[in-house]
mmCIF file of the N, C-alpha and C atoms, coordinates in Angstrom:
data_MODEL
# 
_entry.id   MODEL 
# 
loop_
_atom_site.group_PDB 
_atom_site.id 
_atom_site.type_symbol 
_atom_site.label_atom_id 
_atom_site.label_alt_id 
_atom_site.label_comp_id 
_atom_site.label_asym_id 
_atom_site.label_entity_id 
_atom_site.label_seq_id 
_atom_site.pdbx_PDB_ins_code 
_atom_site.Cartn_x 
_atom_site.Cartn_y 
_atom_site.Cartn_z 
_atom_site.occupancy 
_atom_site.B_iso_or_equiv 
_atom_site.pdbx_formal_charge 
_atom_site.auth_seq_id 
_atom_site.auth_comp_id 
_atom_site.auth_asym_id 
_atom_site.auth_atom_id 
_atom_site.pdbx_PDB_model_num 
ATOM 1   N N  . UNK A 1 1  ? 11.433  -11.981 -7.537  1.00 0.00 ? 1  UNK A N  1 
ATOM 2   C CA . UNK A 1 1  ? 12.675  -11.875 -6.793  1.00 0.00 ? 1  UNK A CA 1 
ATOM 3   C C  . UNK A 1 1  ? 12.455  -11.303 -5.391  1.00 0.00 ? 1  UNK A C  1 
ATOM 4   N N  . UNK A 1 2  ? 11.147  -10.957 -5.065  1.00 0.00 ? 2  UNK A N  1 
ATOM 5   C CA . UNK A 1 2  ? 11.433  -10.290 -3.838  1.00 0.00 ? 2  UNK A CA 1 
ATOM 6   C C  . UNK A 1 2  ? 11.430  -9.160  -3.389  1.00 0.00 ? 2  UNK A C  1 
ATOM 7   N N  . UNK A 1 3  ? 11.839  -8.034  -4.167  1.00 0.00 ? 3  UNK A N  1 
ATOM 8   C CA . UNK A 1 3  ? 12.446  -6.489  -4.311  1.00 0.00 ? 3  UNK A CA 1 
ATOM 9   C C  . UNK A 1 3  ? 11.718  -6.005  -3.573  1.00 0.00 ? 3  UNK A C  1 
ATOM 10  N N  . UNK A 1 4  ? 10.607  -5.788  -3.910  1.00 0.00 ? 4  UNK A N  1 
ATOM 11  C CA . UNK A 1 4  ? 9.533   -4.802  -3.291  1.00 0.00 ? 4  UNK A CA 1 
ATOM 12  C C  . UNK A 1 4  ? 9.020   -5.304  -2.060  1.00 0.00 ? 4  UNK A C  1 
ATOM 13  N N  . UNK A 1 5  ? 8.537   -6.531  -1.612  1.00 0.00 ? 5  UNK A N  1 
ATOM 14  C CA . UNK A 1 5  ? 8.468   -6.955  -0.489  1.00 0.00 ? 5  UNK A CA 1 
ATOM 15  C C  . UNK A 1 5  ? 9.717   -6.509  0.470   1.00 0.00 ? 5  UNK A C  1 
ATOM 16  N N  . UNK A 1 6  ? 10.955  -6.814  -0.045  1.00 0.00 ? 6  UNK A N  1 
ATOM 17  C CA . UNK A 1 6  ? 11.890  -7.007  1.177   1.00 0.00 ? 6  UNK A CA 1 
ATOM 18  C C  . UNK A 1 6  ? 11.363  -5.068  0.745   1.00 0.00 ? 6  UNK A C  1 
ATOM 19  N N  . UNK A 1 7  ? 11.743  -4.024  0.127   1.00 0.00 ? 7  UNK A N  1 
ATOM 20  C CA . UNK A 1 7  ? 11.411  -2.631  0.588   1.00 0.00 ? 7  UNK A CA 1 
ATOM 21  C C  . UNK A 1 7  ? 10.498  -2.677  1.205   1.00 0.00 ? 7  UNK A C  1 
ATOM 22  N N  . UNK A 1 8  ? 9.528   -2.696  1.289   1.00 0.00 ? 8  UNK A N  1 
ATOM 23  C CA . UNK A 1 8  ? 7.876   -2.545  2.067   1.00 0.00 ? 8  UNK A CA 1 
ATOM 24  C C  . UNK A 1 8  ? 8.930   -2.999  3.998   1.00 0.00 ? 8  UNK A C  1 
ATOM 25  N N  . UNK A 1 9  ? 9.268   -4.277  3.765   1.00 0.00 ? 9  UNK A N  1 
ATOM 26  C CA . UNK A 1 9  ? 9.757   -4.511  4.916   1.00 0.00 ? 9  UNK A CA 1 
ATOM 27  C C  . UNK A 1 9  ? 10.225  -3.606  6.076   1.00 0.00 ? 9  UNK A C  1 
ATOM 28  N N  . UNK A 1 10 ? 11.271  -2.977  4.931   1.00 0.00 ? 10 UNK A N  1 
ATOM 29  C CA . UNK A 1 10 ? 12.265  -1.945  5.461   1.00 0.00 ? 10 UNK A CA 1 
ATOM 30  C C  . UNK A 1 10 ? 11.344  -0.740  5.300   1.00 0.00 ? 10 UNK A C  1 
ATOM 31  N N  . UNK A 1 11 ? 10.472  -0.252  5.284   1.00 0.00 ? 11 UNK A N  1 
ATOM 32  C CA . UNK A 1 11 ? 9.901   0.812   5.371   1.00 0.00 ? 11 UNK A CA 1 
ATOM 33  C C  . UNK A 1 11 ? 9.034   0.314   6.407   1.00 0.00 ? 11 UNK A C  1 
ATOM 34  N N  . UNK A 1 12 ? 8.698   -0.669  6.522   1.00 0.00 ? 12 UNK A N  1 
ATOM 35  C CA . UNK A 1 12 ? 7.689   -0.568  7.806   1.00 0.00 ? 12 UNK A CA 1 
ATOM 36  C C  . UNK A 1 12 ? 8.756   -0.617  8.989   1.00 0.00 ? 12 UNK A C  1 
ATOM 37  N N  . UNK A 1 13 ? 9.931   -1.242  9.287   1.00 0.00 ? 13 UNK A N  1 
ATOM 38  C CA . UNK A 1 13 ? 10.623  -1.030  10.158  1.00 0.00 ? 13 UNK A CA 1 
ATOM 39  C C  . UNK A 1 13 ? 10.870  0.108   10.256  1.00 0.00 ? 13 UNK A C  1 
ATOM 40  N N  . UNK A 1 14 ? 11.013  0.952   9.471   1.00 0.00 ? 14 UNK A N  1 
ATOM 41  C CA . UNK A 1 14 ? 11.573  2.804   9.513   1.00 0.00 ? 14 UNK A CA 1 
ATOM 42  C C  . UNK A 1 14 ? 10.504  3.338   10.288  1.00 0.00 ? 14 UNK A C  1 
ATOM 43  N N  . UNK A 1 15 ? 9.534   3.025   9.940   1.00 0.00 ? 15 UNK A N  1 
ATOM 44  C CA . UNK A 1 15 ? 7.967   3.319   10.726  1.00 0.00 ? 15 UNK A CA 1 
ATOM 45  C C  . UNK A 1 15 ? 8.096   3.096   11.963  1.00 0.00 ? 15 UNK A C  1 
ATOM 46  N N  . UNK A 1 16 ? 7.927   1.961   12.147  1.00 0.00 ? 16 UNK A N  1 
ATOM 47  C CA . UNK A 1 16 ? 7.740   1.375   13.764  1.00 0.00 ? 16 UNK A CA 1 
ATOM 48  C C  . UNK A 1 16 ? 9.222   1.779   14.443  1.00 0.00 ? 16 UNK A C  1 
ATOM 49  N N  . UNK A 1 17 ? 10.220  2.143   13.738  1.00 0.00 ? 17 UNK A N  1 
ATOM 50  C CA . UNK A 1 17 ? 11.245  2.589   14.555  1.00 0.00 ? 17 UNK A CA 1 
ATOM 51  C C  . UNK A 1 17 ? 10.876  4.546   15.204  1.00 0.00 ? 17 UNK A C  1 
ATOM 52  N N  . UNK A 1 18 ? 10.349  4.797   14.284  1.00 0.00 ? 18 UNK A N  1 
ATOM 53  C CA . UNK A 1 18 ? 9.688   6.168   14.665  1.00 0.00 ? 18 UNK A CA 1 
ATOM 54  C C  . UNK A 1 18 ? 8.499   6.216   15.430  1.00 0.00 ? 18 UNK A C  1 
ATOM 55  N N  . UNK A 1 19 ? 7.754   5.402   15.547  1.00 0.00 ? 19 UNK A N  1 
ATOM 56  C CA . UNK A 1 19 ? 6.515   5.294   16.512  1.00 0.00 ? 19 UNK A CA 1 
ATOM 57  C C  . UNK A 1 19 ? 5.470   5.595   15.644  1.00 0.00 ? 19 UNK A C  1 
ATOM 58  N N  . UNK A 1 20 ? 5.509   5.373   14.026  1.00 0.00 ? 20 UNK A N  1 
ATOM 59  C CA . UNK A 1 20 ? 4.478   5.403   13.420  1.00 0.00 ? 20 UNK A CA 1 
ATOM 60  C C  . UNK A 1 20 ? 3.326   4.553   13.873  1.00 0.00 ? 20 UNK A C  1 
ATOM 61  N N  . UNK A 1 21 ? 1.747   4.446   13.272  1.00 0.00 ? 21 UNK A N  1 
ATOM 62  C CA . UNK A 1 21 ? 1.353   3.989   13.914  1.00 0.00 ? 21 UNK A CA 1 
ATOM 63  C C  . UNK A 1 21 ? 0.082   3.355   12.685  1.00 0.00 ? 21 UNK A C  1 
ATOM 64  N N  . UNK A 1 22 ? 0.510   3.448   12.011  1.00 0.00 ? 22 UNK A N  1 
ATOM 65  C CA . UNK A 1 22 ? 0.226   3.153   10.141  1.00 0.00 ? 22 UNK A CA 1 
ATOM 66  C C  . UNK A 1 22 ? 1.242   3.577   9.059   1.00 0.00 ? 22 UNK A C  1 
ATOM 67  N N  . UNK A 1 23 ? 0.273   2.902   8.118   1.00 0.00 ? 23 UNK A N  1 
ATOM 68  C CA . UNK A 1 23 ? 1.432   3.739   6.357   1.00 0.00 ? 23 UNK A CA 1 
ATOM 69  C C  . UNK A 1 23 ? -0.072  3.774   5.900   1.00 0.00 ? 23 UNK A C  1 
ATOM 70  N N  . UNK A 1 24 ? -0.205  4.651   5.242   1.00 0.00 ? 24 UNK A N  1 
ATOM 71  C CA . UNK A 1 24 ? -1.206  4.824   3.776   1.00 0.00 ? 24 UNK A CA 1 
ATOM 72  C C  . UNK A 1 24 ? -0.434  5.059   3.062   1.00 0.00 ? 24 UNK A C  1 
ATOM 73  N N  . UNK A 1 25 ? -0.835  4.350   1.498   1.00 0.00 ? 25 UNK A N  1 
ATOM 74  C CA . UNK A 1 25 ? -0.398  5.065   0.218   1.00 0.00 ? 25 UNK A CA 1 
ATOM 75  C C  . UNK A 1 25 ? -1.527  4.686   -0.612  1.00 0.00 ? 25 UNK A C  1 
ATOM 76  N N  . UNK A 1 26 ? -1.448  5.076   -2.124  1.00 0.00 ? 26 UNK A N  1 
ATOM 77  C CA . UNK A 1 26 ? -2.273  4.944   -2.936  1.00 0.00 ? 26 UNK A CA 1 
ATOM 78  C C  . UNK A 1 26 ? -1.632  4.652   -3.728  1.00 0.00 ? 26 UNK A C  1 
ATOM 79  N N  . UNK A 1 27 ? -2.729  4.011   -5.449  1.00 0.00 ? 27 UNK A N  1 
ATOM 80  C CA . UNK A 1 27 ? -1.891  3.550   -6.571  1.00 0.00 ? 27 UNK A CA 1 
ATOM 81  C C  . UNK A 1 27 ? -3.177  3.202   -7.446  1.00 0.00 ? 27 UNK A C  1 
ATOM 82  N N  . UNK A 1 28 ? -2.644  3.153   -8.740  1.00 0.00 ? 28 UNK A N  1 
ATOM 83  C CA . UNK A 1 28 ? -3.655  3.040   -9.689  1.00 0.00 ? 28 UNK A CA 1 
ATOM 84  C C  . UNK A 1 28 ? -3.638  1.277   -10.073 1.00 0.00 ? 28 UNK A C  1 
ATOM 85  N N  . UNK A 1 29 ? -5.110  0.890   -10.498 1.00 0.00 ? 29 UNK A N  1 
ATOM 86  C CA . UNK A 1 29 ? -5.283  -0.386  -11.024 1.00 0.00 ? 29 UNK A CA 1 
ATOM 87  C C  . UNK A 1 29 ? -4.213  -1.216  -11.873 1.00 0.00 ? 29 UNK A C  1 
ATOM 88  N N  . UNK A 1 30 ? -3.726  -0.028  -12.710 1.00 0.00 ? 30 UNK A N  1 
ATOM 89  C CA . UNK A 1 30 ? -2.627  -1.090  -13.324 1.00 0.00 ? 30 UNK A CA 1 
ATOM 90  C C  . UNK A 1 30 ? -1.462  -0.514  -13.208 1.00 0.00 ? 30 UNK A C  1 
ATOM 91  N N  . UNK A 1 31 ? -0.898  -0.588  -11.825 1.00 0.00 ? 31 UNK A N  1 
ATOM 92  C CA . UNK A 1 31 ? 0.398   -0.373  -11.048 1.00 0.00 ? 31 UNK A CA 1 
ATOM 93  C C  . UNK A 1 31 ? 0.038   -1.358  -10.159 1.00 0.00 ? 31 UNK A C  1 
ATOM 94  N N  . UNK A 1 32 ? 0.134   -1.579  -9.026  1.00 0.00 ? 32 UNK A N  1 
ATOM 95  C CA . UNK A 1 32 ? -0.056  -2.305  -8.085  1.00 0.00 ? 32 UNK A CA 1 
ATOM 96  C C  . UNK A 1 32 ? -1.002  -2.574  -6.992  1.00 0.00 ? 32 UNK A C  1 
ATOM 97  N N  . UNK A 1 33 ? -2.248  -2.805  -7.103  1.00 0.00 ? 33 UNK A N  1 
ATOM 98  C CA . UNK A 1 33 ? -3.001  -3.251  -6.124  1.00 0.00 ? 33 UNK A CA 1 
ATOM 99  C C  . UNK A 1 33 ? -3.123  -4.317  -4.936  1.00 0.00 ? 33 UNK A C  1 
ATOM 100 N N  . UNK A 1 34 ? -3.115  -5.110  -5.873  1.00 0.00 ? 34 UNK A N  1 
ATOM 101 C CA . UNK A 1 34 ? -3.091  -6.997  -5.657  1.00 0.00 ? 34 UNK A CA 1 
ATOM 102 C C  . UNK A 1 34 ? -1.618  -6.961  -4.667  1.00 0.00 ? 34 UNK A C  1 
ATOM 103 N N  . UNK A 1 35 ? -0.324  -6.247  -5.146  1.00 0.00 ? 35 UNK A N  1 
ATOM 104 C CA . UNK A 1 35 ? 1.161   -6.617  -4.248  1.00 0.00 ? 35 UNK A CA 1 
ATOM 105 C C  . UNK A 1 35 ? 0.779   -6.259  -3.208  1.00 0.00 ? 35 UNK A C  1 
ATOM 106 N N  . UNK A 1 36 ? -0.173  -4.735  -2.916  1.00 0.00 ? 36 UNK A N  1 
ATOM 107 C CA . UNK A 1 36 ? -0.193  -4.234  -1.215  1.00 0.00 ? 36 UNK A CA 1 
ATOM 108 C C  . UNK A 1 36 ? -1.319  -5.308  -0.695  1.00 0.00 ? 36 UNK A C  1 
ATOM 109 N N  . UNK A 1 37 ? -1.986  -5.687  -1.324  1.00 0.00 ? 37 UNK A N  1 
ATOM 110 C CA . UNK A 1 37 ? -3.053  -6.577  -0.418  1.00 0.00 ? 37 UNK A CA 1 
ATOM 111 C C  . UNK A 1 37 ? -2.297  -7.953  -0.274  1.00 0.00 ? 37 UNK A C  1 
ATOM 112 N N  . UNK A 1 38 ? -1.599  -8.298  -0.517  1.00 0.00 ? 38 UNK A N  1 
ATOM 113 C CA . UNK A 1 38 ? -0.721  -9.101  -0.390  1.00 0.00 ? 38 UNK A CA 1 
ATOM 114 C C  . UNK A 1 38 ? 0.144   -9.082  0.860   1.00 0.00 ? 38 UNK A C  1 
ATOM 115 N N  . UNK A 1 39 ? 0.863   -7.962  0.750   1.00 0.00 ? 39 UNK A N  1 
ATOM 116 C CA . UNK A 1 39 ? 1.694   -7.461  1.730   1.00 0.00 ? 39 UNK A CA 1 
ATOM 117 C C  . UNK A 1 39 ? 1.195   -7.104  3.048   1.00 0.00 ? 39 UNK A C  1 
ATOM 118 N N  . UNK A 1 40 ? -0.260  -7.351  3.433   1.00 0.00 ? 40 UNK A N  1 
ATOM 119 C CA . UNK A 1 40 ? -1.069  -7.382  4.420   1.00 0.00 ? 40 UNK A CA 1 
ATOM 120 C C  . UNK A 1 40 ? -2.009  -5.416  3.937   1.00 0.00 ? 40 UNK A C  1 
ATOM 121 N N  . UNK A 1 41 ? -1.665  -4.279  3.438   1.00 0.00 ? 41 UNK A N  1 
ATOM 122 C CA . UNK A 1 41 ? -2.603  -3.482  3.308   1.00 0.00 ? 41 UNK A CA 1 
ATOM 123 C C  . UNK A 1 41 ? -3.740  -3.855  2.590   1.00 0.00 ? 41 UNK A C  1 
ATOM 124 N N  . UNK A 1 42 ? -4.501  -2.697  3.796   1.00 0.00 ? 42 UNK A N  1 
ATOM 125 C CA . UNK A 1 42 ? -5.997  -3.085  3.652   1.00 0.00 ? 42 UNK A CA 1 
ATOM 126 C C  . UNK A 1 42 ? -6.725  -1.536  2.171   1.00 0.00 ? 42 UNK A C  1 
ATOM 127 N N  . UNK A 1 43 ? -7.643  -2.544  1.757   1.00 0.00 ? 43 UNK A N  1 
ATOM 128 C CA . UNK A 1 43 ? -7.753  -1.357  0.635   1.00 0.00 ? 43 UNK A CA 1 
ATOM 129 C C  . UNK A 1 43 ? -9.435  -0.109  1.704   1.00 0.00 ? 43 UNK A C  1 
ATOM 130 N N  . UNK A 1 44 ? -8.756  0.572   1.520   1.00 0.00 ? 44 UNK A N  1 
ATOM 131 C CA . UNK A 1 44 ? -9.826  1.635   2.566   1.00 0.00 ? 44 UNK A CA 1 
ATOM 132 C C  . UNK A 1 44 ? -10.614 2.773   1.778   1.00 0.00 ? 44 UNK A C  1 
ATOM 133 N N  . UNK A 1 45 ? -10.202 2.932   0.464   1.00 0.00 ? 45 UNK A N  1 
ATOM 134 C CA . UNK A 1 45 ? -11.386 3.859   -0.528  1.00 0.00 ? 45 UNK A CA 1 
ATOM 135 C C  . UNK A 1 45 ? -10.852 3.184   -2.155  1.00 0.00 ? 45 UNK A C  1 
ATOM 136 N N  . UNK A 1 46 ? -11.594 3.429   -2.695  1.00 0.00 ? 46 UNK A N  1 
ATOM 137 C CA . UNK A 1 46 ? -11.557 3.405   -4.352  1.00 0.00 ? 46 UNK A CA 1 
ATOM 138 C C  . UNK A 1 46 ? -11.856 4.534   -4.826  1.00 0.00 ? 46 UNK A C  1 
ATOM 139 N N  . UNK A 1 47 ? -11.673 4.874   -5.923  1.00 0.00 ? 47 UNK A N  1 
ATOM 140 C CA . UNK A 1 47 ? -12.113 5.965   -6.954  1.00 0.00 ? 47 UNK A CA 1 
ATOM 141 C C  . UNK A 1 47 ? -12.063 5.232   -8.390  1.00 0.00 ? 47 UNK A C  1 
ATOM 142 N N  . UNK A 1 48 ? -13.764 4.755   -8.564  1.00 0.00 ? 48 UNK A N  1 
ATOM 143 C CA . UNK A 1 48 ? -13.632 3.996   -9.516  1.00 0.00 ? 48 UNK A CA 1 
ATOM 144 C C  . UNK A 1 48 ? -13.739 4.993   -11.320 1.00 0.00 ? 48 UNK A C  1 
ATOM 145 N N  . UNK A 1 49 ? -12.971 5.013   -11.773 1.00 0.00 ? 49 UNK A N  1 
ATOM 146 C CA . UNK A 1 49 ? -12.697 5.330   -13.326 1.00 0.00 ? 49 UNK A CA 1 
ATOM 147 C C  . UNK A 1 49 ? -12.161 6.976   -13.010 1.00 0.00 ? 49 UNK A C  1 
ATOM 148 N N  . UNK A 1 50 ? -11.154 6.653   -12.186 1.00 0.00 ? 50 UNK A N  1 
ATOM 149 C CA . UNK A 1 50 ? -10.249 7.978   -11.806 1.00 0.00 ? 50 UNK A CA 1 
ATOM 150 C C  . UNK A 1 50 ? -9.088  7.581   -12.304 1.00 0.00 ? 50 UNK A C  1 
ATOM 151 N N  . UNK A 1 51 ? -8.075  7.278   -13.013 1.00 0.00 ? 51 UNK A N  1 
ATOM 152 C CA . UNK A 1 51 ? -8.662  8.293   -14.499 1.00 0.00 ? 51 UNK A CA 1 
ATOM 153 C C  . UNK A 1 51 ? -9.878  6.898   -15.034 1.00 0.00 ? 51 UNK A C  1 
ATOM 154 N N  . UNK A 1 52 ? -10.168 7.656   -16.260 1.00 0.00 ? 52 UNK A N  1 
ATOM 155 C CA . UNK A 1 52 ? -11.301 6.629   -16.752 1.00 0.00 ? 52 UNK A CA 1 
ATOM 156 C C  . UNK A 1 52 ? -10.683 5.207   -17.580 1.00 0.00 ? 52 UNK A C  1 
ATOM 157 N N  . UNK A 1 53 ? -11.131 4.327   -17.284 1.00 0.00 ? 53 UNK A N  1 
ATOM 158 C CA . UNK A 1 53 ? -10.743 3.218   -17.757 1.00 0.00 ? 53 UNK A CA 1 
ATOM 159 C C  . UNK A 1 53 ? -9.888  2.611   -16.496 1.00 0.00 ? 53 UNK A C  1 
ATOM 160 N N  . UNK A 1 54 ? -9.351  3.316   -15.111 1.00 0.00 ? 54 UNK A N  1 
ATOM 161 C CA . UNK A 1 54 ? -8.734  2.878   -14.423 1.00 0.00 ? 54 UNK A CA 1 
ATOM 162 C C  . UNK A 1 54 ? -9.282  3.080   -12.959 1.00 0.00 ? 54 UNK A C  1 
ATOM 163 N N  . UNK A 1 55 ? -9.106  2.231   -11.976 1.00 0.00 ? 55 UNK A N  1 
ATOM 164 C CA . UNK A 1 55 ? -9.347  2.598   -10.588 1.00 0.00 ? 55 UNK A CA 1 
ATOM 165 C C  . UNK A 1 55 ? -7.976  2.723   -9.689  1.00 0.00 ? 55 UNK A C  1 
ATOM 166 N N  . UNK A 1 56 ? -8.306  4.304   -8.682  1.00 0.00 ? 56 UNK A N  1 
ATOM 167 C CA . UNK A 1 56 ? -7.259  4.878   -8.061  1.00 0.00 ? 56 UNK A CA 1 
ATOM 168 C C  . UNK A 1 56 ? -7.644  4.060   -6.480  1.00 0.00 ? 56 UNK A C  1 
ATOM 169 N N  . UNK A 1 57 ? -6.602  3.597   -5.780  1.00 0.00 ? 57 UNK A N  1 
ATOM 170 C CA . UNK A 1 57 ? -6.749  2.789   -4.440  1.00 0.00 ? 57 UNK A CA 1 
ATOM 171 C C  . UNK A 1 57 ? -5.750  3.561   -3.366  1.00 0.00 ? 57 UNK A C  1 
ATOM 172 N N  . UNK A 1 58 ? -6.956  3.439   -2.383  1.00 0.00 ? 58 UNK A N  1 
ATOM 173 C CA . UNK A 1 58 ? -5.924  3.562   -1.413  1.00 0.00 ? 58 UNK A CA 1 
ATOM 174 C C  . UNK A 1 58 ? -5.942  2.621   -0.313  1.00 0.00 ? 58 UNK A C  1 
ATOM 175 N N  . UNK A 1 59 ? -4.959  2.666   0.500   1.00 0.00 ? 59 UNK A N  1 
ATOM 176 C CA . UNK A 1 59 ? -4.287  1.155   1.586   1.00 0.00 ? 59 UNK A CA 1 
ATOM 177 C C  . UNK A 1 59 ? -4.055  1.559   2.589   1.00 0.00 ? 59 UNK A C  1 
ATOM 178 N N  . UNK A 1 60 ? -3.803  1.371   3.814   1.00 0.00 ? 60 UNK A N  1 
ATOM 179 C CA . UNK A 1 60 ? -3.293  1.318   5.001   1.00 0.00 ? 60 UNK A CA 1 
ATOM 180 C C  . UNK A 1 60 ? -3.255  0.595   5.525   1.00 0.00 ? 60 UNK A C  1 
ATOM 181 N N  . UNK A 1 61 ? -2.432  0.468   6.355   1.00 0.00 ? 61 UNK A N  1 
ATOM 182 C CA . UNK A 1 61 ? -1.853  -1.194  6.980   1.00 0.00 ? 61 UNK A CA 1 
ATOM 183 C C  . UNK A 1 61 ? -1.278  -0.206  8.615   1.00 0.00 ? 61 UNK A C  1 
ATOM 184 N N  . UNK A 1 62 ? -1.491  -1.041  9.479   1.00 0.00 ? 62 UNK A N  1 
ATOM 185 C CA . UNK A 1 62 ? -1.458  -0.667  10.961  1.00 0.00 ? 62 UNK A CA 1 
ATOM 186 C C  . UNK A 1 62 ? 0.218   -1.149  10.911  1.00 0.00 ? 62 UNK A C  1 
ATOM 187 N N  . UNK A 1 63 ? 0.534   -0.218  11.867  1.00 0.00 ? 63 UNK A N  1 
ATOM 188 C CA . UNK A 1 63 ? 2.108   -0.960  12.279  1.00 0.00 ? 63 UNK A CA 1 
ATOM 189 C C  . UNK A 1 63 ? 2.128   -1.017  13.492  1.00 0.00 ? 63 UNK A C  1 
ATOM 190 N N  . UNK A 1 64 ? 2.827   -2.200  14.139  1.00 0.00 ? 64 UNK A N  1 
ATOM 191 C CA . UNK A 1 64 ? 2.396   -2.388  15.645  1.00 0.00 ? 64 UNK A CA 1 
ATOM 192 C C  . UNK A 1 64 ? 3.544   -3.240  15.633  1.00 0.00 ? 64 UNK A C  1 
# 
């Protein structure tokens, strides 16, 4: 449906309306990885079997 894309949207506009100049966030393997790399974030560290059996990610995406 969309949901989370159109949010991401509106949070990067909240950003660039403030003069942000990135977003980082993080998230575990089986929450959402694949949607932010999608959404153009770039994956910039891993922590592989943080917790064990899972990998912790983190993203940042430039706002311009």
């Amino acid at each position: 449906m969309g949901y989370g894309t159109r949010l991401l949207n509106i949070i990067e506009s909240i950003a660039k309306e403030k003069s942000c100049t990135f977003i980082k966030l993080n998230t575990f393997s089986f929450q959402a990885p694949y949607f932010y790399l999608k959404n153009g974030y770039k994956k910039v560290a891993v922590f592989k079997e943080a917790p064990i059996g899972s990998n912790h990610y983190y993203f940042k995406k430039a706002i311009v």
